[in-house]
N, C-alpha and C positions, 0 to 999 in steps of 0.2 A: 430342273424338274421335268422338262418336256422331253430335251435328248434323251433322259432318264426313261420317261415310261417309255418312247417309240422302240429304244433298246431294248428294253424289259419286252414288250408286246415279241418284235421284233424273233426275238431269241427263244420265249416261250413257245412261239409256233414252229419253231424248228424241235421243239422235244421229242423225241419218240412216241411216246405215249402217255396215260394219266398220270400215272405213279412219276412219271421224271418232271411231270409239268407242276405237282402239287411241290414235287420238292424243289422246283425251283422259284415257286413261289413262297415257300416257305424263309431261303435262305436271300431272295430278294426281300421280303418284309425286316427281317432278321437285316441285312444291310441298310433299309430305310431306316427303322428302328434306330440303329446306332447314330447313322446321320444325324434323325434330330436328338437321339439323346447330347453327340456332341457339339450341337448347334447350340441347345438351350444351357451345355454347360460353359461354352463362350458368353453369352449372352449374362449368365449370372457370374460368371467372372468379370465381366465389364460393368453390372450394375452393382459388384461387390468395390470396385474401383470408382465409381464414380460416387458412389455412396460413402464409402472413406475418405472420396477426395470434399465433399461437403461437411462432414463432420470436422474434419482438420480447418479447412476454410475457416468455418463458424469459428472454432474453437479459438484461432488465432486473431482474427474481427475482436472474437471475444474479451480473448487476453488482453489486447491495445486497449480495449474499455478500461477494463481491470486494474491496467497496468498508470491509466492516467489517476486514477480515485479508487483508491481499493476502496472495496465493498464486497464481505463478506457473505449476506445474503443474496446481493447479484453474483456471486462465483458460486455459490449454490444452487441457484437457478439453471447460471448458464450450461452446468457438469450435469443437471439434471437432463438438461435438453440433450445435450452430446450423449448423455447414457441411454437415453431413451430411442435414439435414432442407433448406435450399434444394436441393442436388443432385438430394437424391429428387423435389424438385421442376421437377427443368427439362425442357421439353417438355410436362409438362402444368400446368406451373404459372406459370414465369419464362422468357422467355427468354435467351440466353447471356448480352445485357448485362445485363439487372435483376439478373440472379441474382449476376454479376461484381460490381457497383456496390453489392451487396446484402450480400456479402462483404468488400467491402472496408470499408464504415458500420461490421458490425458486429466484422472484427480493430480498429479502430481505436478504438473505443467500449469495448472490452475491454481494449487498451492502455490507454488514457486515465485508466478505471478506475483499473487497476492504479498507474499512476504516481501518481494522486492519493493512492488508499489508503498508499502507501510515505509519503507526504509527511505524510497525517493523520497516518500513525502514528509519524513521527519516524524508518522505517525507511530512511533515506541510505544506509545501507553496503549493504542488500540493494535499492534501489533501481540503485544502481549498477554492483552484479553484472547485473543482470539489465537493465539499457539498454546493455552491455557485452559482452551477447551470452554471460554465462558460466555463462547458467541453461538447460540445452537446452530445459527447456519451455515457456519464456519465449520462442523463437523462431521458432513458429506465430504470438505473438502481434505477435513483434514485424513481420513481413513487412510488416502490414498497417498499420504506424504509418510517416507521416511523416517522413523524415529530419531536417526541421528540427527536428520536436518533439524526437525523441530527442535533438536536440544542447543543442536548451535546456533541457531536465528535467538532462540531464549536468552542464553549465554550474550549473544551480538545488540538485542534493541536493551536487555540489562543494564550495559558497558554504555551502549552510545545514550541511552536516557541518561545515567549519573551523570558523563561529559558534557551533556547538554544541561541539563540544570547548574553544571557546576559554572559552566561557562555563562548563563545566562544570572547567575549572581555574581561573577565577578563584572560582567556588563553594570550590570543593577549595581553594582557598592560602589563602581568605578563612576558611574553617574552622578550618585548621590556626593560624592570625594566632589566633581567638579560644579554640582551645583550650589553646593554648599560653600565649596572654596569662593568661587564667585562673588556670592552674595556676601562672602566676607568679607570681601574686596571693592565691595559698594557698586560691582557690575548689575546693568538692567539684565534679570531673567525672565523671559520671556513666562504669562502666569501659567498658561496649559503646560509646558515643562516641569514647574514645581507641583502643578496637580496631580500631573502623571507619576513622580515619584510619591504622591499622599496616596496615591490609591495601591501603588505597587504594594507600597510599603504594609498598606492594609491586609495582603497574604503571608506576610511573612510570618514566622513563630513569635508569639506574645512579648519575647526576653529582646529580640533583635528590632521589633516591629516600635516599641519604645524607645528604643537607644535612636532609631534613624529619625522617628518626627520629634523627638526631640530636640537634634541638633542639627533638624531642617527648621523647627519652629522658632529657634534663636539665634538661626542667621536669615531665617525673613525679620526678626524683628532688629539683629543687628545692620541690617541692609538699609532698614529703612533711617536708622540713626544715622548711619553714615547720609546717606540724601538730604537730610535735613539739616547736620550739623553746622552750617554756615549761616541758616537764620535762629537757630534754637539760642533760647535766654539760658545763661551762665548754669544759673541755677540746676535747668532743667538737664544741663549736659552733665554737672557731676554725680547726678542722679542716675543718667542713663551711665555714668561711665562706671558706677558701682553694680551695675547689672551682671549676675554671673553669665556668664559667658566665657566659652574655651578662650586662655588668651595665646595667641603667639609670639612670638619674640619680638617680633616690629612692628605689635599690636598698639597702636594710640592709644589705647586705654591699660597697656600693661606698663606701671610705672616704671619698672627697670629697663625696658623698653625706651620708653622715654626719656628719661634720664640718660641715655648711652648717647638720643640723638642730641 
């Protein structure tokens, strides 16, 4: 600025006359002029860069949230925040397309998120609420995701819920197969294991929900026969040995069973 004006001063007093001095002042402002036009147009390139590189920051902060607990109303939130900090920016930061283009990266990166997180976490049924459109906070997020995606995450937590429920009754029959063999067996089961299967079994459809405490209910009461069989009176054992009850083949109570021994 200094070298500048003494040059400027410097140079003007060498003009000939008025008419050459107004014009070299004309075309020295005209040179200023431009200077700071591209001073301030560095300067809003550098706050359009540092202001993108915050929104990305957050954005990504954001997602690690996201990404441990989805939560569709905080991915709402948080795209709200990031949208609102590009806007502030357009005009002197983005223009309409970066900022559009800029917008859409990051609903869709938030989406993404989110579907993954539902996925780590085994969360199917609230994944599918919310690719289904019946989470309202979920649908800032979802504008911005892909249609195909949404059909194939739909298609994907679909498949892995049925494999998970399917797999989670064969868990559950495989349980009830060995608590019940057990007890047939005249082994100690521990009671909160057989409660746990009385209550499961409380979810189950009405048709299935009867068949299992069923034939949990008469192999608790065959269990306890067996336990007791060494002091029970004669009488009271061919009583209990007339109890229906499933027999199997090296059943004590199954006469051809016995007879064989």
């Amino acid at each position: 600025g200094e070298f500048l004006n003494s040059y400027y001063e410097n140079q003007k007093d060498q003009a000939p006359n008025d008419d050459a001095r107004l014009m070299f002042d004309n075309d020295f402002n005209s040179y200023a002029t431009q200077i700071g036009i591209n001073a301030q147009a560095k300067e809003n390139k550098r706050k359009a860069e540092y202001q993108s590189g915050l929104v990305t920051e957050d954005a990504f902060k954001n997602r690690q949230v996201l990404a441990q607990k989805p939560d569709s109303a905080l991915a709402s939130d948080f795209l709200n925040n990031s949208l609102k900090s590009i806007n502030d920016g357009i005009g002197l930061y983005y223009d309409e397309t970066q900022a559009k283009e800029l917008k859409r990266k990051l609903g869709a990166d938030y989406a993404g998120t989110l579907l993954e997180g539902f996925e780590t976490s085994k969360n199917y049924g609230a994944g599918l609420r919310f690719l289904n459109g019946n989470d309202p906070d979920g649908k800032a997020v979802l504008e911005y995701t892909d249609p195909k995606q949404i059909q194939a995450y739909k298609d994907r937590f679909q498949r892995l819920s049925e494999q998970e429920n399917e797999f989670s009754k064969r868990i559950f029959n495989s349980d009830v197969d060995n608590i019940t063999t057990g007890l047939m067996q005249g082994m100690s089961i521990p009671q909160d294991q057989i409660t746990s299967i009385y209550s499961q079994a409380n979810a189950l459809p009405a048709q299935e929900k009867a068949v299992v405490l069923d034939n949990l209910s008469n192999a608790v009461k065959y269990n306890e026969v067996l336990k007791n069989i060494k002091t029970m009176p004669v009488n009271e054992l061919k009583t209990m040995a007339s109890f229906e009850l499933p027999r199997g083949e090296n059943d004590i109570f199954n006469l051809t069973g016995r007879e064989k021994m």
